[in-house]
C-alpha positions in Angstrom: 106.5 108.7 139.5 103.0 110.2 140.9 103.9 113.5 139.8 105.2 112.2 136.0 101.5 110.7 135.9 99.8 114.1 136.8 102.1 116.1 134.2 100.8 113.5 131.8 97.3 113.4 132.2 97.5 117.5 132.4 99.0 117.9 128.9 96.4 115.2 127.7 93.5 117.4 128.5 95.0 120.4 127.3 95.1 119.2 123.6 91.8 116.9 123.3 89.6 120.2 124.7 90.3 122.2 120.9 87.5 124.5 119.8 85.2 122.8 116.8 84.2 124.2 114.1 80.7 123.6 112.0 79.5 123.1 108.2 77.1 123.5 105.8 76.5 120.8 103.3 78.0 120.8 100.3 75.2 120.7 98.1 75.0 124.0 95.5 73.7 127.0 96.5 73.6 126.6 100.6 75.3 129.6 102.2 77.3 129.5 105.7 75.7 132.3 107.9 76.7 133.2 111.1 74.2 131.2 112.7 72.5 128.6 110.1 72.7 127.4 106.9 70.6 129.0 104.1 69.3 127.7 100.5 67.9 130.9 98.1 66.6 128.8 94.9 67.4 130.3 92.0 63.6 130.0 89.9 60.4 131.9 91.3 57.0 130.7 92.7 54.3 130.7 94.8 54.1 130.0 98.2 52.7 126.4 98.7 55.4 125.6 95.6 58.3 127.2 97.9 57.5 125.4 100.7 57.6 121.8 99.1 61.3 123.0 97.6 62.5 123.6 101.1 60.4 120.3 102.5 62.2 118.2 99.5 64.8 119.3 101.2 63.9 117.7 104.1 63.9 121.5 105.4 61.4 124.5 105.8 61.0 128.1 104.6 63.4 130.6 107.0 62.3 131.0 110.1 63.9 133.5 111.9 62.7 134.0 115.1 65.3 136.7 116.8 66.6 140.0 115.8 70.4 138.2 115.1 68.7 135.6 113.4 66.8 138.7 110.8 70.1 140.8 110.8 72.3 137.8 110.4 70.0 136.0 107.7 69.5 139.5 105.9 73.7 140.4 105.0 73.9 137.1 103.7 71.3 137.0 101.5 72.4 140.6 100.1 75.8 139.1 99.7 74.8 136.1 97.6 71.6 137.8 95.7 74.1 140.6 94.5 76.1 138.4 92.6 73.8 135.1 91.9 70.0 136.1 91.4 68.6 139.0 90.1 70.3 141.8 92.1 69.5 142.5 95.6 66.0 143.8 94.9 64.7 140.3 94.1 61.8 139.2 96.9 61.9 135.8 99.0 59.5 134.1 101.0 60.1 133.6 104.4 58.3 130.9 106.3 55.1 132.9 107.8 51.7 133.4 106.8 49.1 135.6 108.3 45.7 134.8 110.3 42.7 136.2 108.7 40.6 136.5 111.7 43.0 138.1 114.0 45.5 139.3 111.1 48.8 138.0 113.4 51.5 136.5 111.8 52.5 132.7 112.4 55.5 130.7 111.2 54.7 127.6 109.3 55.7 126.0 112.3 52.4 127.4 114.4 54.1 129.5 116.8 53.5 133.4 116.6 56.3 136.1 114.6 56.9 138.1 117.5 60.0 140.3 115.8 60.5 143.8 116.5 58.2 146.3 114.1 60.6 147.5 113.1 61.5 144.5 110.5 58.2 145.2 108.9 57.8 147.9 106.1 56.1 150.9 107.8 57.5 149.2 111.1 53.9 148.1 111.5 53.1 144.4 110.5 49.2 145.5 108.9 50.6 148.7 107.6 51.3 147.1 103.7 48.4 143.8 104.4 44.9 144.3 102.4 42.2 141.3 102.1 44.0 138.5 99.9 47.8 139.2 101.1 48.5 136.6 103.6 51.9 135.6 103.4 55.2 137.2 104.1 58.2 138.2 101.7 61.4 140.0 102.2 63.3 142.4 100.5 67.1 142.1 101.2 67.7 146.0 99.4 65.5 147.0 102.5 65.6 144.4 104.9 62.2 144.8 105.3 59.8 142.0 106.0 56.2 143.1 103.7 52.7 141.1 103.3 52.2 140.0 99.8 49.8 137.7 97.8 50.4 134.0 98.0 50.5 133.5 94.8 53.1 135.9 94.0 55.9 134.5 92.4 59.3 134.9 94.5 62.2 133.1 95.7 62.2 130.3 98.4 64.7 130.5 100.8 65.5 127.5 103.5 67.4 127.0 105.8 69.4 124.4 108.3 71.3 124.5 111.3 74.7 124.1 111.8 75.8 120.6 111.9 79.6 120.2 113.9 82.5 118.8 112.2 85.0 116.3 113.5 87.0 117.5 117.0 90.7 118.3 115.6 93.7 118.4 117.5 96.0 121.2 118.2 99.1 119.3 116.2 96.3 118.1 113.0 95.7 114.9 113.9 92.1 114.1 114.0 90.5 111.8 115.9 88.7 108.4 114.8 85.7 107.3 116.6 84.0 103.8 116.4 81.0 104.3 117.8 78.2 103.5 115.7 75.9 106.5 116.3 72.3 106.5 114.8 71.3 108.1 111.6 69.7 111.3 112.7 66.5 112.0 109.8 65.0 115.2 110.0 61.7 115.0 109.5 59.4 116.9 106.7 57.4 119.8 109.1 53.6 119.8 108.3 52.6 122.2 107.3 49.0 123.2 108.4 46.3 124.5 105.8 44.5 126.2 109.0 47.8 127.9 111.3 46.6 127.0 115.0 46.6 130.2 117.2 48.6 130.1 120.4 46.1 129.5 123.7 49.2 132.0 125.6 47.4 134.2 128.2 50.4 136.3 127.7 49.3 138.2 124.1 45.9 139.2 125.7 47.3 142.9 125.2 48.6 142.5 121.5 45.4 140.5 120.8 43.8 144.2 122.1 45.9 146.2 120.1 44.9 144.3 116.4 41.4 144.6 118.0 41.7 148.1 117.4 43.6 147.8 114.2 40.3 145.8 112.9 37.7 148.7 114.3 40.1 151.6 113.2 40.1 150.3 109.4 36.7 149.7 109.9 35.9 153.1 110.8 38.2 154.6 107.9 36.5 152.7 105.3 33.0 154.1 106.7 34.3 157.7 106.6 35.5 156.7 102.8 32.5 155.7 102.0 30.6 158.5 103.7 33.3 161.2 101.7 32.6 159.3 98.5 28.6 159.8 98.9 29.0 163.0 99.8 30.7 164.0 97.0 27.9 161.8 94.6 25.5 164.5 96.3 27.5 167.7 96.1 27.9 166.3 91.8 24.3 165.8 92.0 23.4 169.1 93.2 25.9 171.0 91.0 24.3 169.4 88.2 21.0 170.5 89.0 21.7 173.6 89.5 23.7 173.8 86.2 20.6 172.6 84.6 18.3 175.2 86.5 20.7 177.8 85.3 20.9 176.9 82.1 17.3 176.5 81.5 16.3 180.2 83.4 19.2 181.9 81.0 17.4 179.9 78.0 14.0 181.7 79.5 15.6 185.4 79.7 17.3 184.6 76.1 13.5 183.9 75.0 11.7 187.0 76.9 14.3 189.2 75.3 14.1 188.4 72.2 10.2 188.5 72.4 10.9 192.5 74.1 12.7 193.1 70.8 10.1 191.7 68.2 7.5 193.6 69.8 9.0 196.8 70.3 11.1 196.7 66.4 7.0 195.9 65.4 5.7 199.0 67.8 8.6 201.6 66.6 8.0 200.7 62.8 3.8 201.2 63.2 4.4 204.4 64.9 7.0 205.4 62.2 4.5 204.7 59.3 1.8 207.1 61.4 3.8 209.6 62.0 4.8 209.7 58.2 1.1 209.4 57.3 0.4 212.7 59.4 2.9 214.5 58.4 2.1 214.0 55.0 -1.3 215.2 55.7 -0.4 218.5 57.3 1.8 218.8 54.1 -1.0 218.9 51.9 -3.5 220.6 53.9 -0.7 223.3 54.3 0.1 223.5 50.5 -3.7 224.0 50.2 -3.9 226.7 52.4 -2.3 229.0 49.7 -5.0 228.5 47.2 -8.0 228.5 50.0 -6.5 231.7 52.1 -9.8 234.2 50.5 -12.3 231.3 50.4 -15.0 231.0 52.4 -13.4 227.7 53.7 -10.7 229.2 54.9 -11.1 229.2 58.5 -12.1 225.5 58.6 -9.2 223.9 56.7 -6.9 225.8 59.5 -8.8 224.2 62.0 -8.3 220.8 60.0 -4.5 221.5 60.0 -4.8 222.3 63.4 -6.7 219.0 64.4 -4.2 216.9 61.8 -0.8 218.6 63.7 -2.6 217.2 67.7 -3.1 213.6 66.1 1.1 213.8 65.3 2.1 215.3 68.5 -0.2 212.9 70.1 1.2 209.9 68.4 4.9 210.7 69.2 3.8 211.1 73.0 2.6 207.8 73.0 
């Protein structure tokens, strides 16, 4: 009889302890994941506006805080953006915002993204951030997290955990329980306009290493400035010296045509001299014949004589 008993209470046990299952609610547009329950709205808008969809909810922007959570939240989103929204390409916010002062990312709940780099586009999370680009969206195409402008206009994702369905037996029946169990209410996070920053000793290092992020993109935008005003000065200098040239060949252009003027003016008096003379030796020669036996003879040869110097000394000159 003791032994019937055991047998009993043995095969009682083995059916009751059968693995449960969970769900998603039923509601529209939530997708089962491996891990959680998401929601991807299907209209775009800025951040504050995505997170009172997800809080309406009586949820929050995703959150994923492990490197399942990212990989497990990203093939499901490709999955349902391929086919529902506006292909795979189509950006998301995620529920994290970045700290202007120390330029680390927090999750809307306050505590600080510490997900492997290589989730972030350029597997740096500054690499893509400028002044104005606080918040975080995803790309499911790359499965890349990116900083963007908060009021870009993108698609709010939430999410939920799992919540278990009824235990079921191994033959289908189901069991019916009468305990009156309180209503669990989830309540709306708050959202902080200011994120607080974690007082952890531990992040001393990383809190180092965006410490020389700062001075390093401070130091790259001096040596931009300095290559930008020194190329002001080299296009200043070229100029002047553009001008200087321009003015000395204006100058030579001048001289040499002043040369010319003077020596078209010089060649054209000596011209008119030397036809002068020559026309005098022609008529003191052709008076020669008639003069040869007169007394004057000698001293129109020495005229001649006198007139042919003045021409040779004329074309010397």
């Amino acid at each position: 009889m003791n032994l019937s008993r055991f047998a009993f209470a043995f095969t009682i046990c083995v059916i009751v302890f059968h693995q449960t299952s969970a769900q998603c609610p039923t509601t529209k547009g939530w997708k089962k994941t491996g891990l959680k329950c998401i929601y991807i709205h299907d209209k775009e808008m800025p951040f504050a506006d995505a997170q009172k969809v997800c809080n309406n909810l009586g949820h929050s922007l995703v959150m994923p805080k492990t490197k399942e959570e990212m990989n497990d939240i990203g093939a499901h989103v490709r999955q349902m953006k391929s086919v529902v929204y506006h292909g795979i390409g189509a950006p998301i916010w995620f529920g994290m915002k970045r700290d202007t002062d120390s330029l680390k990312v927090y999750y809307t709940d306050g505590t600080q993204v510490k997900l492997p780099y290589t989730f972030w586009q350029n597997n740096e999370p500054t690499a893509t951030w400028r002044p104005g680009m606080d918040c975080v969206l995803y790309y499911a195409d790359l499965m890349k997290l990116t900083s963007a402008p908060c009021n870009e206009n993108c698609y709010p994702i939430c999410d939920q955990a799992l919540k278990p369905m009824p235990d079921t037996y191994a033959k289908g029946t189901t069991t019916t329980t009468t305990t009156t169990e309180k209503p669990i209410t989830t309540p709306k996070p708050i959202i902080p306009d200011i994120i607080p920053k974690p007082a952890a000793a531990s992040v001393d290092a990383l809190d180092k290493l965006y410490e020389n992020v700062k001075a390093l993109r401070v130091t790259n935008q001096k040596i931009n400035e300095a290559v930008t005003e020194n190329k002001q000065n080299i296009d200043k200098a070229k100029e002047e010296i553009n001008t200087k040239m321009t003015e000395e060949e204006k100058k030579a252009k001048d001289r040499e045509q002043q040369l010319n003027s003077k020596y078209d003016a010089g060649k054209k008096d000596m011209e008119d001299k030397i036809k002068s003379a020559t026309d005098d030796i022609k008529n003191k020669v052709n008076g020669l014949d008639e003069k040869t036996n007169s007394k004057n003879a000698q001293k129109d040869v020495a005229a001649v004589t006198k007139a042919t110097d003045v021409v040779l000394h004329i074309v010397i000159t």
